[in-house]
N, C-alpha and C positions, 0 to 999 in steps of 0.2 A: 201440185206437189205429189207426183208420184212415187210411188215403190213397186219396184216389178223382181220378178222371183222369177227368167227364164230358164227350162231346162230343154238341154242338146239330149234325145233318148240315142243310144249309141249303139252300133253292128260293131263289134269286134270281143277281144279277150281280156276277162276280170274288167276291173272296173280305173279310171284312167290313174297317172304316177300323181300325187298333189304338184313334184316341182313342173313338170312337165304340162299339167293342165293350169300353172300361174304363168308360165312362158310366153303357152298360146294364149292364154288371155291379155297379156301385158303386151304380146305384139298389136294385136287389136285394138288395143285400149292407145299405143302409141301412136297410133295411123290414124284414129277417129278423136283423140282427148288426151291429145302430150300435157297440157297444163297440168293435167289431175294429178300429176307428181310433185307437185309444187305444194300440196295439202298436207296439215300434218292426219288426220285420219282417213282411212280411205274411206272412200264412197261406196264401196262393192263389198261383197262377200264373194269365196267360188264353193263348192263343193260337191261334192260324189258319192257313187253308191250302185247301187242294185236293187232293183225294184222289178218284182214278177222274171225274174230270171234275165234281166235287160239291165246293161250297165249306162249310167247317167249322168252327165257333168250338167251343173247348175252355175248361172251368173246373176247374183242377186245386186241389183241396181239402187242406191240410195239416194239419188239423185236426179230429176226429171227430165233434165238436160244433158246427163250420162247415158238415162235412156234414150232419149230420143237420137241421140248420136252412135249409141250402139248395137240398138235394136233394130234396124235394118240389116248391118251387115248380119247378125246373129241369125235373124230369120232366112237368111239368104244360102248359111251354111247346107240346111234342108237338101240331102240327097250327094253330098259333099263328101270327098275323104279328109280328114284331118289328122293331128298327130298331138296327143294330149300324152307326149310319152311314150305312148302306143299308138297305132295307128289304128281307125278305126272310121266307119261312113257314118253318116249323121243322118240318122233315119226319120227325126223329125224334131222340129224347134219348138218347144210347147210354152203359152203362157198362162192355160188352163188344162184339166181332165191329165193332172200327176198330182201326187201329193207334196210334192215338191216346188209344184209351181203357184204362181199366184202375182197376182194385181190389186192394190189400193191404193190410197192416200194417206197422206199422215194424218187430216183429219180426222178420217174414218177411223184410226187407231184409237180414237176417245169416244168413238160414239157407240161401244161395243155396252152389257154391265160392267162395272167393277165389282172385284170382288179381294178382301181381306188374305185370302190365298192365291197361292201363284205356282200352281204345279206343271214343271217342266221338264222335257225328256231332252237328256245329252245323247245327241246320234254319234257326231263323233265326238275324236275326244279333245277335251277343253282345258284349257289350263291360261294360266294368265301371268305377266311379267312381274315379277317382286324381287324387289333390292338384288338386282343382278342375275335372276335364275327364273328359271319357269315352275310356274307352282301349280299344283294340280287341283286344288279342294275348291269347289263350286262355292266358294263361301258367300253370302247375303251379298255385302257392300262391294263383294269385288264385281260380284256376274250385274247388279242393279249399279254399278258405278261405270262398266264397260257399256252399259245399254243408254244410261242417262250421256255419258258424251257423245254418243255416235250420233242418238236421235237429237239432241241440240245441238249439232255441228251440223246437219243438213234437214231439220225440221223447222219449222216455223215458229213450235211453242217451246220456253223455257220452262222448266219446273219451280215454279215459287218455292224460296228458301226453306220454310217451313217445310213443305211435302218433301222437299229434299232431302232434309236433314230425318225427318222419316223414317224414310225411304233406305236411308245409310246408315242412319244411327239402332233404329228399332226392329227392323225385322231381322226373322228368326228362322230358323228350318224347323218344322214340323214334320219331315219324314225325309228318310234318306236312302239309298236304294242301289248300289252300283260300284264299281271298279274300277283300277286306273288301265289304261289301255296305250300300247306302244305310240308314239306319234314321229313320225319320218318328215322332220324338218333339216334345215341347213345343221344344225346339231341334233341326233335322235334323243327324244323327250319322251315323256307319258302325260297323260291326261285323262280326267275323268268320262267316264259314258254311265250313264243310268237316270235314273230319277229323283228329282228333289220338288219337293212341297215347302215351296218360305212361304212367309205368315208374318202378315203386321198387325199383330195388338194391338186393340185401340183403335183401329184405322176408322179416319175420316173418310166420308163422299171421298170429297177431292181425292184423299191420298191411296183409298183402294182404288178410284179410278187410273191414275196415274201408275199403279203399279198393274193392273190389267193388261194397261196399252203400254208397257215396256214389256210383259209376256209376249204380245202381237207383234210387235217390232221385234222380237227376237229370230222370230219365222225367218224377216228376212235380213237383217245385220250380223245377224251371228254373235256369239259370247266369245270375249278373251282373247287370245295372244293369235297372230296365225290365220285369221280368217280367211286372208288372199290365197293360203295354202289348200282349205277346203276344212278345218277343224273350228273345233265350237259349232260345229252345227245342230241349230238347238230350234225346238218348237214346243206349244205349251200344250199338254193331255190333257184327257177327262178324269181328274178325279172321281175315285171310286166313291159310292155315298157312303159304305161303310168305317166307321172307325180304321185310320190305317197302322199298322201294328208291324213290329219287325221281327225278325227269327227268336221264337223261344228260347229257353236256354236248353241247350245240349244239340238246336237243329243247327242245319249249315246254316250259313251266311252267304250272302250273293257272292 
């Protein structure tokens, strides 16, 4: 039961268009896994960026058998010109040594500690589908209720009713940190980027376990609305050990 996190490091200018790197992904996904449209969630994440002055397209795979179907052609891009919007040479296919990229299992997402907090950095920005509109607020049950379908729509464990209800009903934000930020979709939207610390009172083993390994699964499924576009892309920080605290009264605000 794999999960692979590939990134394309990329030769060319700024960083690639989202519709234009879902395009090229979708042609490839068509040639190698026409079914995978027949699903109602996707299996994938895409997303982008710049790292050390080098622009970056990611394909985060949710599926072992998406991998193995599409991680050949991927790795083969290597040395490649391509056209993600922009045209640009693919100076190398990585599934380690980026911060971006990465390899596990769904197991291994429970064999990490659990821990009562869950503090997570919005890279880009996220927002999620409500009664008709996109909404931007990283709130508890929405970002922990986009993670609980995606990892039981192509993981192996379910979450017992009990940790669920948890998990949706009890936790809370303990610190909040960040901005809404433009998002360039098929309609122009915004979404959140910055920091959140949720927190379940109370928490059991099991249920601070279980909300650990939906921080880990975030790495590579991504949060909310838009994934296939390259937003929500989300991983979890280190909390700082100090008490965390927000702007005084009279300093700025993020």
């Amino acid at each position: 039961m794999v999960l692979a996190a590939l990134v394309l490091v990329l030769e060319g200018e700024a960083y690639p268009e989202p519709l234009g790197l879902r395009g090229f992904f979708y042609t490839l996904l068509k040639e190698a896994f026409p079914e995978v449209h027949d699903q109602g969630e996707n299996p994938f994440a895409l997303g982008f960026g710049v790292w050390k002055g080098q622009p970056w397209a990611r394909v985060s795979l949710l599926k072992e058998e998406l991998y193995a179907r599409l991680s050949p052609g991927l790795f083969a891009l290597e040395g490649q010109e391509v056209r993600l919007g922009r045209p640009y040479r693919v100076r190398a296919v990585l599934q380690e040594g980026h911060p971006w990229a990465g390899l596990t299992t769904y197991p291994r997402l429970f064999q990490g500690p659990g821990s009562p907090n869950l503090p997570l950095r919005f890279y880009s920005p996220t927002f999620f589908r409500r009664k008709g509109a996109q909404y931007p607020l990283p709130e508890p049950r929405l970002v922990l209720e986009s993670l609980l379908r995606r990892l039981e729509a192509f993981g192996p464990l379910k979450a017992p009713q009990e940790v669920r209800e948890a998990l949706l009903e009890r936790t809370t934000i303990r610190f909040l940190e960040g901005r809404t930020q433009m998002a360039r979709t098929e309609v122009d939207t915004v979404g959140f980027v910055g920091k959140v610390v949720y927190h379940l009172p109370r928490a059991t083993e099991e249920e601070a376990l279980w909300l650990s390994a939906l921080g880990r699964y975030a790495f590579f499924s991504g949060v909310g609305a838009k994934t296939s576009l390259g937003y929500g892309l989300v991983r979890p920080y280190a909390e700082p050990p100090a008490r965390l605290e927000g702007p005084k009264v009279g300093e700025a605000g993020p």
